[in-house]
N, C-alpha and C positions, 0 to 999 in steps of 0.2 A: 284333153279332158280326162280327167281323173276319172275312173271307173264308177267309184258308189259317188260320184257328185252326178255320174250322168245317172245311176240308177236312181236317184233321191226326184232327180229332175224326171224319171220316166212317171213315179209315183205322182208326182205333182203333176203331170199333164194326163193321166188317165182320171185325177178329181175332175179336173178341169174340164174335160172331153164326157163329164157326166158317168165317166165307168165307176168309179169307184164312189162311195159315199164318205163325208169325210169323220167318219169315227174308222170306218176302213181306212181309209187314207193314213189318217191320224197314227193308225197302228202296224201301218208297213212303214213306216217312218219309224216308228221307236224299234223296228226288228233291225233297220239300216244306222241304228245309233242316233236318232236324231231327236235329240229332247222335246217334252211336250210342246215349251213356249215359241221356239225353234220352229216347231212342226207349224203352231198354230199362227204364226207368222207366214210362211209358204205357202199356206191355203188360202190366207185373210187375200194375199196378193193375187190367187186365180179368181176371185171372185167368191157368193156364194154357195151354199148346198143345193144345187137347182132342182135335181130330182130328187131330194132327199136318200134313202140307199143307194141312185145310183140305178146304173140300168145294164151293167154288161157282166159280165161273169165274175161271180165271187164278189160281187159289189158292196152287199152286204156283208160280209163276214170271211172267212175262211173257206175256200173251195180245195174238193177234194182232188190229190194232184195226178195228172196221169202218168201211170210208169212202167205201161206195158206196150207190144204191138198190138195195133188195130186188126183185126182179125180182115184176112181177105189176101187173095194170091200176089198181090205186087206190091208189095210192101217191105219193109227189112225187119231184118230180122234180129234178136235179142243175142249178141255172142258176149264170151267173157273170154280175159286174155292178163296175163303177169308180163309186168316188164318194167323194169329197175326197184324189182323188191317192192311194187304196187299191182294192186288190183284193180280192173278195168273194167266196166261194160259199154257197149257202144251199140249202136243200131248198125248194120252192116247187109247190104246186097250186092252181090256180084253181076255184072254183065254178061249175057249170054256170047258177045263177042264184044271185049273193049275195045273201046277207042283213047280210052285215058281210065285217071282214076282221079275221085275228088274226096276231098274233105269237105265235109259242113260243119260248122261250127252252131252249135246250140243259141238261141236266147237265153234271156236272163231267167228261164222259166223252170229251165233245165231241157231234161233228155224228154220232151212232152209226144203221145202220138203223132204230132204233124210230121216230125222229124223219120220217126219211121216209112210213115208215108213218104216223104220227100226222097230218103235214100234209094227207095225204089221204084218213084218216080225216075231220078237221075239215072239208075240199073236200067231202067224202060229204054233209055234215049242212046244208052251205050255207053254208059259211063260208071265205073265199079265205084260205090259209093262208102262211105264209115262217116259215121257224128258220133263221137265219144263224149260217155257222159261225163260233165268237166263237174261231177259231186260224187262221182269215184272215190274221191280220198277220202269223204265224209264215213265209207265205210257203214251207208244204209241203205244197202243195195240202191241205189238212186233216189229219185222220187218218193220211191214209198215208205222210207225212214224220215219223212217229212212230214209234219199234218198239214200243212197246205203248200202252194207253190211261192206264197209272197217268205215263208221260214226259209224255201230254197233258195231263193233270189237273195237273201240275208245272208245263206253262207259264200254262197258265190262271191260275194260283192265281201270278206270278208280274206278270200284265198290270196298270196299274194301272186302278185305278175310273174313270178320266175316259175312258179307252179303251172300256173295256168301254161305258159308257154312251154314249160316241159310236159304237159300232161299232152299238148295238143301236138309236141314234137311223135311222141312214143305215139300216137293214133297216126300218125304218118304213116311211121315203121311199119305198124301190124296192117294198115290199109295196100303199101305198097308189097308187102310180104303176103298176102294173099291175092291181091290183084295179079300178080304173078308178072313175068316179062318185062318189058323195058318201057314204061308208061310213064306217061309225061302225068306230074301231078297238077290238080289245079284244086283250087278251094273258095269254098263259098259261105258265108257267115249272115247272120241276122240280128240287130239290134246290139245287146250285146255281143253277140257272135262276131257285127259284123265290122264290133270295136275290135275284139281278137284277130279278126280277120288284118286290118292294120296293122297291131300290135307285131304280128306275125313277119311281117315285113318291113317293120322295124329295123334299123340297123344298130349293129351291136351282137355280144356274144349269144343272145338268143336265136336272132336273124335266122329264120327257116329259109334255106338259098335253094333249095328243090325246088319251091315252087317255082311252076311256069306261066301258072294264069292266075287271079284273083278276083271275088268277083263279091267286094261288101256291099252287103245291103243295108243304107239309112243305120249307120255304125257311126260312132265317135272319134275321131282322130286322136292320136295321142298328143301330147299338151305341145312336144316339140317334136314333130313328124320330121324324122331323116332315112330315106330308103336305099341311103346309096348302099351298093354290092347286091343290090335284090334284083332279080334276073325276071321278074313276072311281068307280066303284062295284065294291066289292071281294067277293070272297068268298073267302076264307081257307081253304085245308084241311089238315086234319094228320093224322098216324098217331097211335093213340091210347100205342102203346108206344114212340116216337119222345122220348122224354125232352130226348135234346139239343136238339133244335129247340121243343118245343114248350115252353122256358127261356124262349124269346124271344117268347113269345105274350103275354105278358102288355103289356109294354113297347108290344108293335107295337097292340095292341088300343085302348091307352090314345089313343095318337096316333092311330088314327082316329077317334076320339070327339072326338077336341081341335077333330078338321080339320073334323067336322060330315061325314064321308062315311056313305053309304050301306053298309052293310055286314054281314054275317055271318059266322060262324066255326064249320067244322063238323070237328070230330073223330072219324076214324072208329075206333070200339074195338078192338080186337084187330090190329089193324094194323099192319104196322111201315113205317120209311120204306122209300120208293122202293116202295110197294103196286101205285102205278100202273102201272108198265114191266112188261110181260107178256112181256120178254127178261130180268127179274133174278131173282135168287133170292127175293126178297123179294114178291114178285108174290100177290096176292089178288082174285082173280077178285071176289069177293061186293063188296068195298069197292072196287073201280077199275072193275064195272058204275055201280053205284049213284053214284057219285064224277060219272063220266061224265054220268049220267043231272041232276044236278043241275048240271054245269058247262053241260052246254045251256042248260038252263034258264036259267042267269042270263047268259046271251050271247044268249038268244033277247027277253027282259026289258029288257035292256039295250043290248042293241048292234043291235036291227030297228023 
């Protein structure tokens, strides 16, 4: 799945799901390039304006983007770092004693407070964390050379794939160059993230062969998923009401079986995507415990 056909399809299913109103809708749509009559075809087909603006954050109009850490002792923390003549910020927490070290891969939203949260959540559990902001090259400080998060999702969706994959190679470098010692990498992604997360294990000259574990959430497959020479061991997760993404399950399943990897696929029923982010509307306590509770697991299996 082509990256901004799945972002165009995320905009179209948050009208749909009542988050957004469709003069918003209408207008993250023309940030993703997608012309008015265009647009006003996508909508006609989710149905009508049910809530009128819409009921979830920014629904209305432009919401203001977050681009700092959440203030509080377990959380990650704001570092900056150059590597191949680019400038970098990333949320980053260390492990009081590792047991590996991971990447997370951003949403489509960018580098948002959950993220920081999240890397020191993963620090919590023993795992030295980094999510690099993939709007680094944009060269405005993240987020907040943005006026809202649907302009950020527009450039993202705008970067091409050999960037995004080099930016999310060099967040490796600097995670495993301060995690320090001989740690097995593992990485974990969301939505868009947890398309890169794929992407990433990809085969071909971008093919990141470090990693050892992988662990996308309700991500997009790429259009022809091949992962031979990829050494991870995967675990797959999806929302069970998540239809668009979980199109590309089938595809992405087949290719791991091709590649001989280790792997599993769990579906959580009732779900919808983005279940995980306990900042979205879509948030499900029952399946983003549980979700949790099995993503340790296969990092503590696989990556100590």
């Amino acid at each position: 799945m082509a990256m901004r056909d799945y972002l165009v399809g995320e905009v179209t299913e948050e009208f749909a799901e009542g988050h957004l109103s469709r003069r918003e809708a209408i207008r993250r749509l023309g940030l993703l390039g997608v012309g008015l009559p265009a647009a006003g075809a996508l909508l006609a087909a989710c149905g009508d304006d049910k809530n009128g603006a819409g009921s979830g954050p920014g629904a209305g109009g432009p919401s203001a983007p977050q681009a700092t850490a959440p203030p509080g002792e377990h959380v990650g923390r704001l570092i900056r770092f150059t590597a191949g003549g680019q400038d970098y910020r990333a949320a980053f927490r260390a492990a009081d004693k590792p047991k590996g070290a991971v990447l997370i891969v951003h949403e489509n939203k960018g580098l948002t407070t959950h993220f920081f949260e999240l890397t020191g959540r993963m620090a919590g559990q023993g795992y030295t964390a980094l999510c690099v902001d993939l709007l680094s090259r944009e060269g405005k400080d993240g987020l907040a050379g943005f006026t809202d998060q649907a302009a950020a999702t527009a450039a993202l969706s705008a970067m091409p794939m050999e960037h995004l994959l080099g930016d999310l190679s060099r967040g490796v470098d600097e995670l495993l160059d301060r995690a320090g010692g001989d740690l097995r990498l593992g990485v974990m992604g969301f939505c868009f993230g947890g398309g890169m997360t794929w992407n990433l294990l990809q085969a071909g000259p971008t093919q990141e062969k470090r990693i050892r574990a992988a662990v996308p959430f309700y991500g997009p497959g790429p259009g022809a998923p091949d992962f031979a020479g990829s050494k991870a061991a995967v675990l797959g997760m999806y929302a069970g009401e998540d239809e668009r993404v979980l199109a590309s399950r089938p595809a992405v399943e087949e290719a791991l079986k091709k590649a001989g990897l280790t792997y599993e696929i769990k579906v959580w029923d009732g779900a919808m995507h983005a279940f995980f982010n306990n900042t979205g509307p879509n948030y499900n306590e029952a399946a983003a415990t549980a979700a949790q509770t099995q993503l340790l697991a296969w990092f503590d299996r696989y990556l100590t």
